[in-house]
C-alpha positions in Angstrom: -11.3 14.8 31.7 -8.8 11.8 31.2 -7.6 12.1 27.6 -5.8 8.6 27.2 -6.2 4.9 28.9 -3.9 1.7 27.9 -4.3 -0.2 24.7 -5.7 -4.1 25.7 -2.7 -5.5 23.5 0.4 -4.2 24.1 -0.6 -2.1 27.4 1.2 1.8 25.5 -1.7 4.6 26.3 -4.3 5.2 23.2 -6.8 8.3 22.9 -9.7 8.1 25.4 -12.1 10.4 23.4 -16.1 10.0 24.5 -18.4 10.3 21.0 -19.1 14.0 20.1 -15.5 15.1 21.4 -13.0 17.2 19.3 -10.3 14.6 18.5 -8.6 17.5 16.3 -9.7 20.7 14.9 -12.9 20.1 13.1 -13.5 16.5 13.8 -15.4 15.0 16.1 -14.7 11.0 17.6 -17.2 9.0 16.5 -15.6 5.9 17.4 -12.6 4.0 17.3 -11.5 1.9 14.3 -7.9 0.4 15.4 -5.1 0.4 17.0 -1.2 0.1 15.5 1.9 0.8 16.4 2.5 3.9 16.0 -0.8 5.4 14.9 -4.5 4.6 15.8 -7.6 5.3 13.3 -11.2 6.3 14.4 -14.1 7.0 12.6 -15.3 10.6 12.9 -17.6 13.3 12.0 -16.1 15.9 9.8 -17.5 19.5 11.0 -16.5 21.3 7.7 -17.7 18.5 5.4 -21.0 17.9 7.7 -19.9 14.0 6.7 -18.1 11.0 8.2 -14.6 10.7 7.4 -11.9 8.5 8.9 -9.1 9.9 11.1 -5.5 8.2 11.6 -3.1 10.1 14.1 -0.5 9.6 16.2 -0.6 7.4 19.7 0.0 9.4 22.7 3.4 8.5 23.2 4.1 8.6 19.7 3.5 12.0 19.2 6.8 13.5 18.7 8.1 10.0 17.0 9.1 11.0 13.4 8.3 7.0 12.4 4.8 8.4 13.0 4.9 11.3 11.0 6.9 9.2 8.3 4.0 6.4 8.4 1.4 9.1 8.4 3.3 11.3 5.2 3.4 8.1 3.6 -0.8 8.2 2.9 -0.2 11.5 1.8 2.1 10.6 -0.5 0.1 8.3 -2.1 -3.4 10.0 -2.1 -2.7 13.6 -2.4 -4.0 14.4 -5.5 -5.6 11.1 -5.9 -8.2 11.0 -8.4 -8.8 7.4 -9.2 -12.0 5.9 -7.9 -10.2 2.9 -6.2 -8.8 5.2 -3.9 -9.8 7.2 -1.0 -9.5 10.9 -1.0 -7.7 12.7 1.1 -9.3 15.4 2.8 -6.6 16.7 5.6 -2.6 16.6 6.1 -2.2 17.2 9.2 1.3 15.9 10.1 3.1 18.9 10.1 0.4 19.9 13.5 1.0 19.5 17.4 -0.4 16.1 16.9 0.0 14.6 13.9 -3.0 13.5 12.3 -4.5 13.2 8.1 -8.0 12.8 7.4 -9.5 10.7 4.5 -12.5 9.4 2.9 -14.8 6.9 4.2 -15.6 4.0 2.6 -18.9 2.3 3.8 -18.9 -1.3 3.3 -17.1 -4.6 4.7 -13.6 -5.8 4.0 -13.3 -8.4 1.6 -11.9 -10.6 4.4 -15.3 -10.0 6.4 -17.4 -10.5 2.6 -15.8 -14.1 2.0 -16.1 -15.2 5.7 -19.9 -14.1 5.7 -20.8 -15.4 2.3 -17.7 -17.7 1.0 -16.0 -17.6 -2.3 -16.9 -15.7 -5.7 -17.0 -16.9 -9.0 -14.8 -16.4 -11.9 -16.5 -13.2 -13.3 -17.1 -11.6 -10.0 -12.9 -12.5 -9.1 -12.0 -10.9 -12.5 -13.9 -8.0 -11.9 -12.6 -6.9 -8.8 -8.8 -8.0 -9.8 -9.2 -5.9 -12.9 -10.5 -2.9 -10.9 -8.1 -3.2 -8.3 -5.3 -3.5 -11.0 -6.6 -0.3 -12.3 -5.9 1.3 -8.5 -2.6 -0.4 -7.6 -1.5 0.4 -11.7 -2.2 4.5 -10.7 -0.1 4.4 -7.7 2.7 2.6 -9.8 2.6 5.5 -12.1 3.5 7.4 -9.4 6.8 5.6 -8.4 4.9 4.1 -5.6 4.0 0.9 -4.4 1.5 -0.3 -2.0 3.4 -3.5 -0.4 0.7 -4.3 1.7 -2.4 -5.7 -0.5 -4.8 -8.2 1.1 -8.0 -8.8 1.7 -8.3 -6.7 4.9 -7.2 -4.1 3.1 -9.9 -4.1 0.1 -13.4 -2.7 1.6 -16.3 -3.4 -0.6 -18.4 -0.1 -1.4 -21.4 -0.9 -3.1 -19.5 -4.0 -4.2 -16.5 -2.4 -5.9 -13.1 -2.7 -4.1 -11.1 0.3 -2.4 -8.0 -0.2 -1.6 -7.0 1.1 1.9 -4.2 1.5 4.5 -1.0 3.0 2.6 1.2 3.8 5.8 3.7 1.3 4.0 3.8 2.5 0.7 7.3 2.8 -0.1 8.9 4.0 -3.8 9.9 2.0 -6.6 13.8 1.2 -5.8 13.6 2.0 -1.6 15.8 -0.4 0.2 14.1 -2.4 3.1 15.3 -2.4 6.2 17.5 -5.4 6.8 15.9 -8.1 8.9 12.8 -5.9 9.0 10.3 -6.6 5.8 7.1 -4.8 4.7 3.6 -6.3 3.8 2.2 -8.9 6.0 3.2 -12.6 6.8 1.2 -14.9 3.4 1.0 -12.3 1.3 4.3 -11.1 0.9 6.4 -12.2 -1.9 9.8 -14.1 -1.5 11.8 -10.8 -2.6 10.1 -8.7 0.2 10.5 -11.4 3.0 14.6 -11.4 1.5 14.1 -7.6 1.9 14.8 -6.9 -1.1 14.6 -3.3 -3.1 11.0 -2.6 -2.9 9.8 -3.3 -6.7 6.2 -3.5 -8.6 6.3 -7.1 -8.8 5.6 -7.3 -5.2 2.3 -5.7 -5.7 1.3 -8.5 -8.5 1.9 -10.7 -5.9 -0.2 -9.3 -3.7 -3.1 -9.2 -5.6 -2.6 -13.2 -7.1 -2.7 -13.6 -3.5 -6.2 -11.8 -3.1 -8.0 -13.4 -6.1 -6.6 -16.9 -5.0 -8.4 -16.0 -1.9 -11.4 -14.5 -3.3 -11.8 -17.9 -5.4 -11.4 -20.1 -3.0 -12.3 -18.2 0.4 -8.9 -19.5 1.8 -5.1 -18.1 2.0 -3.2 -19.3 -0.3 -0.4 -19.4 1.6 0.3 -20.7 5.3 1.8 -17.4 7.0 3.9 -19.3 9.1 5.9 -20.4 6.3 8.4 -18.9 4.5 7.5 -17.8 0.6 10.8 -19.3 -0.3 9.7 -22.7 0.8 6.2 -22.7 -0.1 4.7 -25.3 -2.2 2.4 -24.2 -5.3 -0.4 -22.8 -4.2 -3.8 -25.3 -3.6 -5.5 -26.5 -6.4 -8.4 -23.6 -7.5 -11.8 -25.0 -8.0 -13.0 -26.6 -11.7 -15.4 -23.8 -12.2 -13.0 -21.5 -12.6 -11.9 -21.2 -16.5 -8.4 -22.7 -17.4 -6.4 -18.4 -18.8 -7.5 -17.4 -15.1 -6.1 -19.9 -13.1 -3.1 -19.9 -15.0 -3.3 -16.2 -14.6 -3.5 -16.4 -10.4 -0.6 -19.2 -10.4 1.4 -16.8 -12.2 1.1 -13.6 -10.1 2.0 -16.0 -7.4 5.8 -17.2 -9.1 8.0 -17.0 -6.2 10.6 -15.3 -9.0 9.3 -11.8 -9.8 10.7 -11.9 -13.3 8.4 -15.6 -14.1 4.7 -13.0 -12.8 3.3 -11.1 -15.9 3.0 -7.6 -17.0 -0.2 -5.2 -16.1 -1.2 -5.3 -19.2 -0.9 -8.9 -20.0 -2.9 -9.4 -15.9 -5.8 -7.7 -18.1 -6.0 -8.7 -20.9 -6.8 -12.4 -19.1 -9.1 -10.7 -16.0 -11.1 -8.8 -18.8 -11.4 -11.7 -21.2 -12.9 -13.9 -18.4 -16.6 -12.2 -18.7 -18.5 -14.7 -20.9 -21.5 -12.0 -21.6 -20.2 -8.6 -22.7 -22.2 -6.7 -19.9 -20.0 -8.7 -17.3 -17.2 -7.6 -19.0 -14.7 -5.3 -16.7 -14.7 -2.7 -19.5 -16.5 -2.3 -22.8 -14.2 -5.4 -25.7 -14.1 -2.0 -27.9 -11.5 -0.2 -25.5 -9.3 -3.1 -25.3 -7.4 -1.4 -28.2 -6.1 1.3 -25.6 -5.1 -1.4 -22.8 -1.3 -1.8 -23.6 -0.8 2.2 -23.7 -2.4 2.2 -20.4 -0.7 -0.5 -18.8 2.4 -1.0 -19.7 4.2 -4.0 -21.3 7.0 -3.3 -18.8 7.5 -6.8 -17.0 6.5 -6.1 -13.3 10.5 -7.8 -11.5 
């Protein structure tokens, strides 16, 4: 049986596995999700859990690469022992096997790229709501000493309408140099201080999600990829319905200087008080008393 053909886009072999075929011990290809670099992802059916789960392991000719097995140890870094809800689990580590592989959740639903091109733009409450939760997320990894450099909208899948965040095989930690002439996170929704390559820092990650609720508001980027972040212009104009403390708020995670973005906690204290009925509210006004122990008043530069 052939076990690998040639990728479409850059012609380096992938994983020819028919449906119902052992991919690795104890999961089964379902089918194939993408293709990077270095690693590929499918979905698959999880023998032991007798559920889907999603598989990423190494390319065929990345097999004995350690940038694989570093981009792969990176998701367990940042979801082994995972317990917030805005984050897959992860179910198997496999990168110390043959072929490196981890398994993780699935999460059912489209990403909010796919949501806003089917069905445009959100409103205020329904923006604040998914920045808060998301904030909540990126906040837990943060605790850790980690950072997620990469948040977009591709990389937020709706289940049941609440965001998971996916995809950490660039998570770096708080303080990790960049590689000179070789920056993290994705054209548009990288900061200035990432494309400069500078030490990888929290602030980034505030960026990142200004740059998804901008999007989420208005259904477009808020940036032009193909131009540098430290000659772009203020981000477009955000539409009238949304109240005055959030657009300020989205302008502000989007400050080309990381030391002009604000603080977690000050990020929710706007995206909670956007709710204009108290059951739209992201969390009940009677816990607000708990939000600066929670998030921190640390500035995020």
């Amino acid at each position: 049986m052939r076990l690998t053909e040639l990728d479409e886009e850059d012609g380096e072999p992938i994983w020819d596995r028919p449906s119902g075929t052992e991919l690795v011990t104890g999961y089964l290809a379902w089918e194939r999700l993408s293709v990077g670099t270095r690693c590929e992802t499918w979905l698959v059916w999880s023998t032991r859990l007798w559920y889907p789960a999603v598989l990423k392991l190494a390319r065929p000719h990345q097999v004995t690469h350690p940038r694989a097995v570093r981009s792969l140890g990176r998701e367990i870094e940042a979801l082994e022992g995972n317990q917030h809800p805005c984050l897959p689990r992860l179910f198997t580590d496999g990168t110390s096997d043959p072929l490196p592989h981890i398994a993780v959740e699935y999460i059912d639903g489209p990403t909010l790229d796919e949501e806003l091109d089917t069905n445009g733009p959100v409103g205020a409450e329904e923006a604040a709501s998914l920045g808060a939760q998301l904030l909540a997320g990126v906040v837990a990894l943060h605790d850790r000493d980690l950072v997620h450099v990469d948040l977009k909208p591709e990389n937020v899948i709706l289940r049941d309408g609440r965001p998971i965040l996916i995809d950490f095989g660039s998570v770096r930690r708080i303080g990790a140099p960049q590689p000179l002439g070789r920056p993290v996170g994705t054209a548009g929704y990288a900061p200035p201080e990432m494309e400069a390559c500078k030490p990888i820092a929290v602030g980034m990650d505030l960026y990142g999600l200004g740059a998804i609720l901008f999007e989420a508001l208005t259904g477009r980027p808020a940036f032009d990829p193909a131009v540098p972040a430290c000659s772009r212009p203020a981000a477009e104009a955000m539409p009238c319905s949304v109240t005055a403390p959030l657009r300020a708020l989205v302008a502000s995670l989007l400050e080309p200087r990381p030391e002009d973005r604000p603080s977690a906690a000050e990020a929710m204290r706007v995206l909670g008080a956007v709710a204009v009925e108290p059951e739209a509210r992201p969390w009940p006004e009677w816990a607000d008393g708990w939000l600066p122990g929670r998030f921190t008043e640390r500035r995020y530069g």
